[in-house]
N, CA, C and O atoms as a Maestro MAE file, in Angstrom:
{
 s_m_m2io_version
 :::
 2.0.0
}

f_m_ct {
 s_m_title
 :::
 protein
 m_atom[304] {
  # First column is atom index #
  i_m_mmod_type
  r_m_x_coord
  r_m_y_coord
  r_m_z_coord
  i_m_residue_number
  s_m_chain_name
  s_m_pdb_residue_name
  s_m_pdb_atom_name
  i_m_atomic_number
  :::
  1 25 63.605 -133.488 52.404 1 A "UNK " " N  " 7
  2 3 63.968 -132.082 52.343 1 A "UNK " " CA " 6
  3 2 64.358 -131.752 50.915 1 A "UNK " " C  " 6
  4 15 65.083 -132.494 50.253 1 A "UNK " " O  " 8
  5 25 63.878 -130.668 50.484 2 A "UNK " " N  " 7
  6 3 64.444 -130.255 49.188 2 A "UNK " " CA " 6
  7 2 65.475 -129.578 49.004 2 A "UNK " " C  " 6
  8 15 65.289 -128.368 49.129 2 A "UNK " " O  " 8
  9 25 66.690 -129.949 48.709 3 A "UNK " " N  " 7
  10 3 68.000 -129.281 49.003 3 A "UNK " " CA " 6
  11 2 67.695 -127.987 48.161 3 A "UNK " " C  " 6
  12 15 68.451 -127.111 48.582 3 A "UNK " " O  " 8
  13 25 66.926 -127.516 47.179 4 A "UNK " " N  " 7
  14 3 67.026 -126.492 46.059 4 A "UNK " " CA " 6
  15 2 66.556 -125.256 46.888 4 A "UNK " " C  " 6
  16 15 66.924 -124.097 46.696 4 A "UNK " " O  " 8
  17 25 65.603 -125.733 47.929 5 A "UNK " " N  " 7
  18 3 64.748 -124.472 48.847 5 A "UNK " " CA " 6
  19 2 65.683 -124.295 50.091 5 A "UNK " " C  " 6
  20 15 65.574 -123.264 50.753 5 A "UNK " " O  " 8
  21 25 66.964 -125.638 50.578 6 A "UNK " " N  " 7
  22 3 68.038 -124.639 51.610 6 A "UNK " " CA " 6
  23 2 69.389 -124.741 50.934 6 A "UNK " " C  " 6
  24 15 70.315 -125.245 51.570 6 A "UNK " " O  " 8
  25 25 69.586 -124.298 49.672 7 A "UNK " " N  " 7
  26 3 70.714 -124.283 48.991 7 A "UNK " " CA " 6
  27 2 71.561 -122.856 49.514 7 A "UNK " " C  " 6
  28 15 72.731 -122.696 49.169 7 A "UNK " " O  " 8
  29 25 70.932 -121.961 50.277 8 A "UNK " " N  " 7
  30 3 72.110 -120.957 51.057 8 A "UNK " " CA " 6
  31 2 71.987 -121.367 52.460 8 A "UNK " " C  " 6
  32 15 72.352 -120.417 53.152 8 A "UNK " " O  " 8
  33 25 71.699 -122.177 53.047 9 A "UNK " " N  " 7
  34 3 71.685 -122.335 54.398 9 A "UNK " " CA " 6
  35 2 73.253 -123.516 54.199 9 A "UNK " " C  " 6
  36 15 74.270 -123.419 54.885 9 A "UNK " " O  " 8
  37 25 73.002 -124.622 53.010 10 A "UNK " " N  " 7
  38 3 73.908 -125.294 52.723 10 A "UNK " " CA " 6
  39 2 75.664 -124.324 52.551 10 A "UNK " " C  " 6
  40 15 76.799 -124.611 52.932 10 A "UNK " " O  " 8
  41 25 75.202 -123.375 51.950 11 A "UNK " " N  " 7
  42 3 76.296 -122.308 51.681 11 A "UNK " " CA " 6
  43 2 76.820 -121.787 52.320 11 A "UNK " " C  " 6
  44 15 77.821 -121.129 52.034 11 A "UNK " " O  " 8
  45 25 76.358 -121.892 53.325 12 A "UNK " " N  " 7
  46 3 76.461 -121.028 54.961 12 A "UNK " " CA " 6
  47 2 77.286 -122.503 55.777 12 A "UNK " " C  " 6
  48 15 78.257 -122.787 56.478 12 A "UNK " " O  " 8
  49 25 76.497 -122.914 55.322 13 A "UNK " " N  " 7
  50 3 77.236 -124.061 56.624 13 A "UNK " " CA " 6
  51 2 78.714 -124.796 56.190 13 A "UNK " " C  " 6
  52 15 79.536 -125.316 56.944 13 A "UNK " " O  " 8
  53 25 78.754 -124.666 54.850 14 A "UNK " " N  " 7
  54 3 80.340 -125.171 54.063 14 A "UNK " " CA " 6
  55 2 81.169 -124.175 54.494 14 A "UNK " " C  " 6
  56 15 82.293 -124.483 54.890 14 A "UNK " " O  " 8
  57 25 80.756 -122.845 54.487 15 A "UNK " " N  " 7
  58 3 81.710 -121.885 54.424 15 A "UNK " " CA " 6
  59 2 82.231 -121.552 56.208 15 A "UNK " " C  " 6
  60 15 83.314 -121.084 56.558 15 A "UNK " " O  " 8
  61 25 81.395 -121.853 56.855 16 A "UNK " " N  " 7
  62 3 81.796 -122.234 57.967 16 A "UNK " " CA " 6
  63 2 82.460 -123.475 58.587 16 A "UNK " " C  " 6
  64 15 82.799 -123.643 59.759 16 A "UNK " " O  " 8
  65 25 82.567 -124.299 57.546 17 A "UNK " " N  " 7
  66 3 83.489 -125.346 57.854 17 A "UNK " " CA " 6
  67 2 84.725 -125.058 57.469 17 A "UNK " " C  " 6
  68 15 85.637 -125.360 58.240 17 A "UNK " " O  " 8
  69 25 85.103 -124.274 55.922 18 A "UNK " " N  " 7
  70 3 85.855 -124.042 55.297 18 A "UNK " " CA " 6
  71 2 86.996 -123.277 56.135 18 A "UNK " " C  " 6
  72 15 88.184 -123.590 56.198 18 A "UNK " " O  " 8
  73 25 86.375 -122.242 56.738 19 A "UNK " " N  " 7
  74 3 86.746 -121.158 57.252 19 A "UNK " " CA " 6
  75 2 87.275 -121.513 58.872 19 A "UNK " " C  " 6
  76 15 88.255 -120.976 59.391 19 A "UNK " " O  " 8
  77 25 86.522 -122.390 59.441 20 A "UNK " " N  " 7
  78 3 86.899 -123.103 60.973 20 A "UNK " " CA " 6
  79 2 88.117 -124.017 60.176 20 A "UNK " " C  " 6
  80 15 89.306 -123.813 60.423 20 A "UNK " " O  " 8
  81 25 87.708 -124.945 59.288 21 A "UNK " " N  " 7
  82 3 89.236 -125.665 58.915 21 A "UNK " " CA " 6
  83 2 90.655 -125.075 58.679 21 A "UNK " " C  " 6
  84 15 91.742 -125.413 59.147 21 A "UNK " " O  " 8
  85 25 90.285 -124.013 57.741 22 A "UNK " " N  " 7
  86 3 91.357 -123.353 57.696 22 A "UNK " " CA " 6
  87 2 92.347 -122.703 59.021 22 A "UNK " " C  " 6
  88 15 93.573 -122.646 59.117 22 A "UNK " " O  " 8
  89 25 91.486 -122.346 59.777 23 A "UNK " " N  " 7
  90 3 91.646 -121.591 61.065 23 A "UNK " " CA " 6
  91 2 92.178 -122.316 61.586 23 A "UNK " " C  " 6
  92 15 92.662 -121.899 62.638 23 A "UNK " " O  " 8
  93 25 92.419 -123.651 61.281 24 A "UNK " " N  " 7
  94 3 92.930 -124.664 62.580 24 A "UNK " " CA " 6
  95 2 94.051 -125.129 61.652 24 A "UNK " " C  " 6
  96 15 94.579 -126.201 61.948 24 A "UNK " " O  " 8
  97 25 94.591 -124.331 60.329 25 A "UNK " " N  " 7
  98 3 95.696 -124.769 59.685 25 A "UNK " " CA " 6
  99 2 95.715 -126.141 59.100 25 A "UNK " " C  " 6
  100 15 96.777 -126.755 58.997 25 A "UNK " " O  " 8
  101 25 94.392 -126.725 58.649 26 A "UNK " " N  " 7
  102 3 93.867 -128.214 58.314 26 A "UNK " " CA " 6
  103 2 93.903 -128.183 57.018 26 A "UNK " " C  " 6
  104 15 93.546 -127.103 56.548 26 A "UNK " " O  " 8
  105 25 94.305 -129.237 56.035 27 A "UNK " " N  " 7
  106 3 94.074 -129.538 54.449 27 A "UNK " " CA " 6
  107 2 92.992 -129.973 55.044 27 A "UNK " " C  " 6
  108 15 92.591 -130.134 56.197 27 A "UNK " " O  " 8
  109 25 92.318 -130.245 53.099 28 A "UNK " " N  " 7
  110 3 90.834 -130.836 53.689 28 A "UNK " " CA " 6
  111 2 91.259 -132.575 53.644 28 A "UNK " " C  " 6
  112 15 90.555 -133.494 54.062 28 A "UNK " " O  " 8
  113 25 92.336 -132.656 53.139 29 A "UNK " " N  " 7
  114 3 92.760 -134.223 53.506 29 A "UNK " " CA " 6
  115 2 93.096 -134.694 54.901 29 A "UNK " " C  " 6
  116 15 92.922 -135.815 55.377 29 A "UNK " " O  " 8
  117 25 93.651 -133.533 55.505 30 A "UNK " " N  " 7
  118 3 93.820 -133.980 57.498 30 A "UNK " " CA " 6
  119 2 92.500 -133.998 57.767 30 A "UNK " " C  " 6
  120 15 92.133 -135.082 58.221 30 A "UNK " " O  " 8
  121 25 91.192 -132.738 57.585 31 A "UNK " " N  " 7
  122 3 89.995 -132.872 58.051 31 A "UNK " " CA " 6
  123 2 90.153 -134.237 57.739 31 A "UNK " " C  " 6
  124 15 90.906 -134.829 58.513 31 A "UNK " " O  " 8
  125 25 89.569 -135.037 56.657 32 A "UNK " " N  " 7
  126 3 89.073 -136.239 56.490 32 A "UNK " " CA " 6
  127 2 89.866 -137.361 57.042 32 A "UNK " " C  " 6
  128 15 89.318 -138.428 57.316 32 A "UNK " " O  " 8
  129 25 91.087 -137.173 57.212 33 A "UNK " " N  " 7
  130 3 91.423 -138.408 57.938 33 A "UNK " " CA " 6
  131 2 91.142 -138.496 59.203 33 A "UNK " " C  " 6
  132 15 91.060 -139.559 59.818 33 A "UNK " " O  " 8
  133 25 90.872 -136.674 59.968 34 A "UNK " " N  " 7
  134 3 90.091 -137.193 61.674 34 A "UNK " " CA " 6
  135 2 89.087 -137.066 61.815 34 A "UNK " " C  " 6
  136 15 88.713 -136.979 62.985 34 A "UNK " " O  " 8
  137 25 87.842 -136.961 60.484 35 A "UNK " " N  " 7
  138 3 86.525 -137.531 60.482 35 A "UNK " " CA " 6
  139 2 86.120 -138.616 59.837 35 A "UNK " " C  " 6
  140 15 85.253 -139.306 60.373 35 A "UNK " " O  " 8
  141 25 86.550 -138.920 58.811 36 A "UNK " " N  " 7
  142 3 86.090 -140.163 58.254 36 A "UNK " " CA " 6
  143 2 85.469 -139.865 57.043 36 A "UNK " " C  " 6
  144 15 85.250 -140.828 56.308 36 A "UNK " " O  " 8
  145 25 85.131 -138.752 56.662 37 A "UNK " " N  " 7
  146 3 84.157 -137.947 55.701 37 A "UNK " " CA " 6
  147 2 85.171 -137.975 54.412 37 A "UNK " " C  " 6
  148 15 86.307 -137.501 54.425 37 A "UNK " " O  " 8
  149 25 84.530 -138.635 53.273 38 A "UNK " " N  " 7
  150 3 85.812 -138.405 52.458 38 A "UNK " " CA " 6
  151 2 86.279 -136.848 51.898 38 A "UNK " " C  " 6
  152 15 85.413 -135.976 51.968 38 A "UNK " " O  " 8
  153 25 87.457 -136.523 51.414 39 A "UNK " " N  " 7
  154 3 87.878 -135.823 50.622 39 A "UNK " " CA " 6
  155 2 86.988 -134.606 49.538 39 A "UNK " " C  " 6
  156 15 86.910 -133.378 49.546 39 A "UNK " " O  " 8
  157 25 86.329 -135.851 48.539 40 A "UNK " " N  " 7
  158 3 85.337 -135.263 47.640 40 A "UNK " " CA " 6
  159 2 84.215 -134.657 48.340 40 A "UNK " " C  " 6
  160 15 83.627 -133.680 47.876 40 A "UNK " " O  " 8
  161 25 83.741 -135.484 50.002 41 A "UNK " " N  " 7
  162 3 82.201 -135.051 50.442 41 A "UNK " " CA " 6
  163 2 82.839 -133.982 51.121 41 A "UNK " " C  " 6
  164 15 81.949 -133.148 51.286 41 A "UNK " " O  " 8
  165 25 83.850 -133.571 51.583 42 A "UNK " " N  " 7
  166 3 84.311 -132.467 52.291 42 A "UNK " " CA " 6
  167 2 84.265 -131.095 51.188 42 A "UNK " " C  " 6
  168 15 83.776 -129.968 51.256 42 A "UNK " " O  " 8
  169 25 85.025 -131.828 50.192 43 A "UNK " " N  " 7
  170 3 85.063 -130.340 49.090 43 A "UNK " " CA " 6
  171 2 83.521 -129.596 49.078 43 A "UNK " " C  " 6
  172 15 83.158 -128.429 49.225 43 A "UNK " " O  " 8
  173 25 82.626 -131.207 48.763 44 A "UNK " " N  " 7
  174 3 81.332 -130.481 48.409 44 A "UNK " " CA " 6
  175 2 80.841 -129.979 49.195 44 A "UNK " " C  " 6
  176 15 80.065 -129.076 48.882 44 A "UNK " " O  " 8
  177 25 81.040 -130.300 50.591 45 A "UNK " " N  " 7
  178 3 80.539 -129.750 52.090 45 A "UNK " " CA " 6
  179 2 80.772 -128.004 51.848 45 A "UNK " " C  " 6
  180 15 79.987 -127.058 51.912 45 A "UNK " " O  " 8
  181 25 82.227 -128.101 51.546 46 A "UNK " " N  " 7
  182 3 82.087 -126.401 52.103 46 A "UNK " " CA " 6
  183 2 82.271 -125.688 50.566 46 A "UNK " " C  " 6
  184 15 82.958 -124.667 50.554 46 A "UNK " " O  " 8
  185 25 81.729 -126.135 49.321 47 A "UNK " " N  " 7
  186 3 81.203 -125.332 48.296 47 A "UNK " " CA " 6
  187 2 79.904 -125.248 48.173 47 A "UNK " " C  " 6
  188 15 79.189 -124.898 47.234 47 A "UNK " " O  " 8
  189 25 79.595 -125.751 49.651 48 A "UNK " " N  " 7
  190 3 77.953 -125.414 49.584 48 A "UNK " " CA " 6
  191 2 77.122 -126.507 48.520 48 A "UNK " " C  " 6
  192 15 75.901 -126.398 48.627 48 A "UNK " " O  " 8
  193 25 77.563 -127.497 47.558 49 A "UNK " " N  " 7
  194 3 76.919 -128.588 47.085 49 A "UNK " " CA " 6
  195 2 76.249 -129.863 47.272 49 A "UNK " " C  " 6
  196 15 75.424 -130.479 46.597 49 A "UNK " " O  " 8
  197 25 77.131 -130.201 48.939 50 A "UNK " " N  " 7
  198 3 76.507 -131.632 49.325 50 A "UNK " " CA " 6
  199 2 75.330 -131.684 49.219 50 A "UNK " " C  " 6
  200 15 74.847 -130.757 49.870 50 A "UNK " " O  " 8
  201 25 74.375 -132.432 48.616 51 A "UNK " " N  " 7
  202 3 73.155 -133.058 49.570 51 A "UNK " " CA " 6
  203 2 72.499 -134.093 50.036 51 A "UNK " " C  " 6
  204 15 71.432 -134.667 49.817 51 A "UNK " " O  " 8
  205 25 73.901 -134.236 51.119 52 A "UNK " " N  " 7
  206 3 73.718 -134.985 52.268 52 A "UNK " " CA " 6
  207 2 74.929 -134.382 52.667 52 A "UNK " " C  " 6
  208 15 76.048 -134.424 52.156 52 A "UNK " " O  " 8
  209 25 74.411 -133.695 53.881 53 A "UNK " " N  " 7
  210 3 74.806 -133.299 55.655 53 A "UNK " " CA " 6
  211 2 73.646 -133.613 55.876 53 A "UNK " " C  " 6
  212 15 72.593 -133.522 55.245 53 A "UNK " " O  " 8
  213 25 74.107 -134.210 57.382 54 A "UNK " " N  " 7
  214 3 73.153 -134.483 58.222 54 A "UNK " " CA " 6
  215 2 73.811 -134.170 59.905 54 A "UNK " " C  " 6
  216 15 74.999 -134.005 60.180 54 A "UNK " " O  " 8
  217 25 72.660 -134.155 60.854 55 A "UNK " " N  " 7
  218 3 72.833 -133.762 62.098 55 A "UNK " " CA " 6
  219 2 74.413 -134.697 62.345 55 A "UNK " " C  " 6
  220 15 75.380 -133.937 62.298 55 A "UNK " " O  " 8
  221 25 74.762 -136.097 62.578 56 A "UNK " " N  " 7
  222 3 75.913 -136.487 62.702 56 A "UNK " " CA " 6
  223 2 77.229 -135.653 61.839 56 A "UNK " " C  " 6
  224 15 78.287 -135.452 62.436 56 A "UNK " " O  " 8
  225 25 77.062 -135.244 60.531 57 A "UNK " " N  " 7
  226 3 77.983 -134.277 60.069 57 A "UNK " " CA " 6
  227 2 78.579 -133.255 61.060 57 A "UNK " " C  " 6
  228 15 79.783 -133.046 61.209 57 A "UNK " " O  " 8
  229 25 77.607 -132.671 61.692 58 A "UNK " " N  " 7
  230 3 78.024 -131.434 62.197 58 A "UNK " " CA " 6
  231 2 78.954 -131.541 63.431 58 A "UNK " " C  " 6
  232 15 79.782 -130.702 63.787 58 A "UNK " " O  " 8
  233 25 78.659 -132.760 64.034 59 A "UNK " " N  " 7
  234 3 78.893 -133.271 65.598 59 A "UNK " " CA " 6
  235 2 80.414 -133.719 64.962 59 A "UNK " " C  " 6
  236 15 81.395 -133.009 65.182 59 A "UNK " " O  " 8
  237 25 80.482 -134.578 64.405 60 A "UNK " " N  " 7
  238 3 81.796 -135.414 63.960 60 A "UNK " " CA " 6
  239 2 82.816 -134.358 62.703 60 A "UNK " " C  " 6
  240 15 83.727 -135.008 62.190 60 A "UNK " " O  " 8
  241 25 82.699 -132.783 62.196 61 A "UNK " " N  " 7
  242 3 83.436 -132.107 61.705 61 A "UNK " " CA " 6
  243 2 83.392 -131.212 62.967 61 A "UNK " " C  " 6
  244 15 84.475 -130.667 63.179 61 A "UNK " " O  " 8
  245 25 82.484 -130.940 63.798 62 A "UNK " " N  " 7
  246 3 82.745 -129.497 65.008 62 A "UNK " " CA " 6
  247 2 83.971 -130.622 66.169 62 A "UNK " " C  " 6
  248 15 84.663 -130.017 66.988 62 A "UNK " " O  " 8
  249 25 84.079 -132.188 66.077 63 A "UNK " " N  " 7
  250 3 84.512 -132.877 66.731 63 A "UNK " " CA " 6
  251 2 86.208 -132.744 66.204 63 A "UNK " " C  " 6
  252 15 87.198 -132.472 66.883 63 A "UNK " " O  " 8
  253 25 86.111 -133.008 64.933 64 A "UNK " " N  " 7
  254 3 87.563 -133.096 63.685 64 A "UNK " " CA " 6
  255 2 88.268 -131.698 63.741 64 A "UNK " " C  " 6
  256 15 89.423 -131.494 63.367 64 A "UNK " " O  " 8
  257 25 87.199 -130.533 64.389 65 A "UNK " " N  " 7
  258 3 87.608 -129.143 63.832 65 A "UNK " " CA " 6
  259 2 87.601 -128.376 65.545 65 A "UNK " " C  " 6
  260 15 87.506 -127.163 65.727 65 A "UNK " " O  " 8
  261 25 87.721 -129.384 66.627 66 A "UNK " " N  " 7
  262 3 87.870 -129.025 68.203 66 A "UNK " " CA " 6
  263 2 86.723 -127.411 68.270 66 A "UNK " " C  " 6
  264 15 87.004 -126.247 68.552 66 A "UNK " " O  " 8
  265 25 85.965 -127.793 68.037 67 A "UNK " " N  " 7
  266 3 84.858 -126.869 68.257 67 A "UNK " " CA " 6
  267 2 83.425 -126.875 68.363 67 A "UNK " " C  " 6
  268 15 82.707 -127.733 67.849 67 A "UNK " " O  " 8
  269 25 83.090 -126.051 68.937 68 A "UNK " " N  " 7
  270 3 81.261 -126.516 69.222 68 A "UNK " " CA " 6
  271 2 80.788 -126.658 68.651 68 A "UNK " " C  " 6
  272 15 80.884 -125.786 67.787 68 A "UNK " " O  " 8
  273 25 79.726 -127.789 68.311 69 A "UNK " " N  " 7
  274 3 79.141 -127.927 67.248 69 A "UNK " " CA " 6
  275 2 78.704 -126.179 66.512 69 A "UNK " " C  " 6
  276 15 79.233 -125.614 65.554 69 A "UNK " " O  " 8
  277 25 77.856 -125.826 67.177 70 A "UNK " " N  " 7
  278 3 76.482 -125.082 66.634 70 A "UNK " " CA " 6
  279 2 77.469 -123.807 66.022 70 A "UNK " " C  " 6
  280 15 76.811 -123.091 65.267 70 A "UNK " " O  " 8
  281 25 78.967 -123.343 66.186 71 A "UNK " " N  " 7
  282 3 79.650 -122.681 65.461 71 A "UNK " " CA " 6
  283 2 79.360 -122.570 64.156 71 A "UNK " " C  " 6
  284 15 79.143 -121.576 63.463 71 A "UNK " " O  " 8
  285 25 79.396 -124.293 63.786 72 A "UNK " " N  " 7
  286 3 79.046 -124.648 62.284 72 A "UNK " " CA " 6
  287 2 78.089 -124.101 61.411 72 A "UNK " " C  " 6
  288 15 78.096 -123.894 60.198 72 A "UNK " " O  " 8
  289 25 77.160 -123.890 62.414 73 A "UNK " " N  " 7
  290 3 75.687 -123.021 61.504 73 A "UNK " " CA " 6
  291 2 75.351 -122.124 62.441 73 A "UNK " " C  " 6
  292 15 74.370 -122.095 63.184 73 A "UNK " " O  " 8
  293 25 76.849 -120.925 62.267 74 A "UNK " " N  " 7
  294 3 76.380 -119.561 62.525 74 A "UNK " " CA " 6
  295 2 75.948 -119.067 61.543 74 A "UNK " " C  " 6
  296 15 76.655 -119.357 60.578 74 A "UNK " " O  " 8
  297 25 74.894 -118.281 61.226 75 A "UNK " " N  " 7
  298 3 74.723 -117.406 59.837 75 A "UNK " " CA " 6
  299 2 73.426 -117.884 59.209 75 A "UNK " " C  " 6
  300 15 72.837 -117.368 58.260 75 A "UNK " " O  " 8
  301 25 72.904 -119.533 60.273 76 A "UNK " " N  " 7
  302 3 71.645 -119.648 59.367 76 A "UNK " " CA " 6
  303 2 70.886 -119.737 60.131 76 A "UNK " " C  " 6
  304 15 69.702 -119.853 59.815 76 A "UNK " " O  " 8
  :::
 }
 m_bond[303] {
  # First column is bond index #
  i_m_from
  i_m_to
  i_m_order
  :::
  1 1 2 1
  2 2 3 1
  3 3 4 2
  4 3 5 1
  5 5 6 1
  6 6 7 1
  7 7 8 2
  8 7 9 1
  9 9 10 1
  10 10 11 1
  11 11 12 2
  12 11 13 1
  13 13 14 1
  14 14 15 1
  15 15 16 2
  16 15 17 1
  17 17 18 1
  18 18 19 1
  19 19 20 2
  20 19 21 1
  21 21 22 1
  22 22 23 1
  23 23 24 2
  24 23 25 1
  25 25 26 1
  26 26 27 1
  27 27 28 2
  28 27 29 1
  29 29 30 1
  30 30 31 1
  31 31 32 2
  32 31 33 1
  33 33 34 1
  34 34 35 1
  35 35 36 2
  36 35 37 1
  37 37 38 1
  38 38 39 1
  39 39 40 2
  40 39 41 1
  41 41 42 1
  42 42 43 1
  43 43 44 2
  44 43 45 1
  45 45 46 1
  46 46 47 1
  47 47 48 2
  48 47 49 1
  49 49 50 1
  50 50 51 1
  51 51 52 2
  52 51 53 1
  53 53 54 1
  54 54 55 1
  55 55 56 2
  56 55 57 1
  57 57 58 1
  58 58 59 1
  59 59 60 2
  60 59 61 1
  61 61 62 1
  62 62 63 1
  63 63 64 2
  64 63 65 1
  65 65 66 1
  66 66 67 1
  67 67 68 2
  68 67 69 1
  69 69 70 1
  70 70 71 1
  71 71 72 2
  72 71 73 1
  73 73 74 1
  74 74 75 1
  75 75 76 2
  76 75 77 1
  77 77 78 1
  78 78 79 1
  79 79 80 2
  80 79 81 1
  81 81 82 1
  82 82 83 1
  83 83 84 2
  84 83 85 1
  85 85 86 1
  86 86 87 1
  87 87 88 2
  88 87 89 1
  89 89 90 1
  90 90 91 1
  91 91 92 2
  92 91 93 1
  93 93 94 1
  94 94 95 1
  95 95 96 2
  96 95 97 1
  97 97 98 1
  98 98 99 1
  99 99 100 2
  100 99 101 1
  101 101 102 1
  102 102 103 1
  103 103 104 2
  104 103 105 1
  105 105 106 1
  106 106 107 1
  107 107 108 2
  108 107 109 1
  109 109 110 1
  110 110 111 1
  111 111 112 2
  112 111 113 1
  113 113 114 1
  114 114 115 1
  115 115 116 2
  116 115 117 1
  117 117 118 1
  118 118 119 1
  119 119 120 2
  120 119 121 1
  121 121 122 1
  122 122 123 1
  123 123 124 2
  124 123 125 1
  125 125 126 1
  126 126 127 1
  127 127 128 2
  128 127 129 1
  129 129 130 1
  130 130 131 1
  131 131 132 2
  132 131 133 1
  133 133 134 1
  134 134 135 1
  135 135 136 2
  136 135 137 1
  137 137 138 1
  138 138 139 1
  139 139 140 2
  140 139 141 1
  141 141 142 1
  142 142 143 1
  143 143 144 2
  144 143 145 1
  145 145 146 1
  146 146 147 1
  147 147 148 2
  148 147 149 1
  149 149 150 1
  150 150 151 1
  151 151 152 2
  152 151 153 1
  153 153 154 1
  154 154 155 1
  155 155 156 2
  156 155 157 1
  157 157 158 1
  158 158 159 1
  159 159 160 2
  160 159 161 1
  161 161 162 1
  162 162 163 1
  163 163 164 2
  164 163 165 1
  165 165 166 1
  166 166 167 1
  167 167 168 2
  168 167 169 1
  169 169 170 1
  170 170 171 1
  171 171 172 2
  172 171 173 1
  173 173 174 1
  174 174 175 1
  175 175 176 2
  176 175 177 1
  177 177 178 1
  178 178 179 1
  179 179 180 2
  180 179 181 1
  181 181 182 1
  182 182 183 1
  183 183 184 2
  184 183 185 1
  185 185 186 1
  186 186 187 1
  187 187 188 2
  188 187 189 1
  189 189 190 1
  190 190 191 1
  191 191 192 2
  192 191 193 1
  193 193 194 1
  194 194 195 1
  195 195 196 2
  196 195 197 1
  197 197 198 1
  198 198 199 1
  199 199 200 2
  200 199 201 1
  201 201 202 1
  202 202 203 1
  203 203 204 2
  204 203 205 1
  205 205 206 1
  206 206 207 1
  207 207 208 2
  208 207 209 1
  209 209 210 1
  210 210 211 1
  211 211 212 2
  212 211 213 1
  213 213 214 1
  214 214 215 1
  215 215 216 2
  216 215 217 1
  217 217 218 1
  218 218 219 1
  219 219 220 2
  220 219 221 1
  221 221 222 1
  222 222 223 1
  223 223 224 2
  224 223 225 1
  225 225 226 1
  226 226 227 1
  227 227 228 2
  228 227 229 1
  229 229 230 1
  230 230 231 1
  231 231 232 2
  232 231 233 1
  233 233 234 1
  234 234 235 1
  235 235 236 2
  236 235 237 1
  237 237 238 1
  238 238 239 1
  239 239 240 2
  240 239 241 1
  241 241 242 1
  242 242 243 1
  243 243 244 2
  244 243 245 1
  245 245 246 1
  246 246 247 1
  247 247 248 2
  248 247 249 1
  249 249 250 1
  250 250 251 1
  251 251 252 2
  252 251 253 1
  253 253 254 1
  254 254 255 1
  255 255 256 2
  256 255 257 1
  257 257 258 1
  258 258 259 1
  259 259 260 2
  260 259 261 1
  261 261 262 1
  262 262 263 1
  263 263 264 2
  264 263 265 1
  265 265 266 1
  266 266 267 1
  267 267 268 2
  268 267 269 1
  269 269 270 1
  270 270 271 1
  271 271 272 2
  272 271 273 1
  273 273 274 1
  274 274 275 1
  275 275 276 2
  276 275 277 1
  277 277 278 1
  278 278 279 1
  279 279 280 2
  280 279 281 1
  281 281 282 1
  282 282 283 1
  283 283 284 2
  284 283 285 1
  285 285 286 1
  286 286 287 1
  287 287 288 2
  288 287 289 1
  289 289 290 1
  290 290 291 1
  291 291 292 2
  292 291 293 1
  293 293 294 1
  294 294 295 1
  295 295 296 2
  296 295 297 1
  297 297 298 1
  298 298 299 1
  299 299 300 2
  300 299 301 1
  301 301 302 1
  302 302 303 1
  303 303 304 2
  :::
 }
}
């Protein structure tokens, strides 16, 4: 996949993590200690930079963040 051709779908899907984390009153250091995802891959997650998310990402942060997965990628 060429991350450069879904670089707003990526943008979309951080900011919906960002925004569900927050909502649940989470640093992004609690996210990562009840996913496993470090710190730095979380920042980049929801500034829209990672590239690498993958289908397990979504399952194991909608899991960390008590919510349905497919929440995660409303908007794309």
């Amino acid at each position: 996949m060429n991350y450069d051709n879904h670089a707003e779908e990526f943008k979309i899907f951080g900011s919906n993590v960002k925004k569900y984390r927050k909502s649940k009153g989470l640093s992004i250091k609690e996210l990562s200690a009840k996913t496993g995802i470090t710190e730095r891959h979380l920042t980049r997650i929801e500034q829209g930079i990672a590239k690498r998310v993958n289908v397990s990402h979504i399952f194991i942060l909608a899991e960390g963040l008590n919510i349905p997965p497919h929440m995660l990628c409303e908007g794309i």
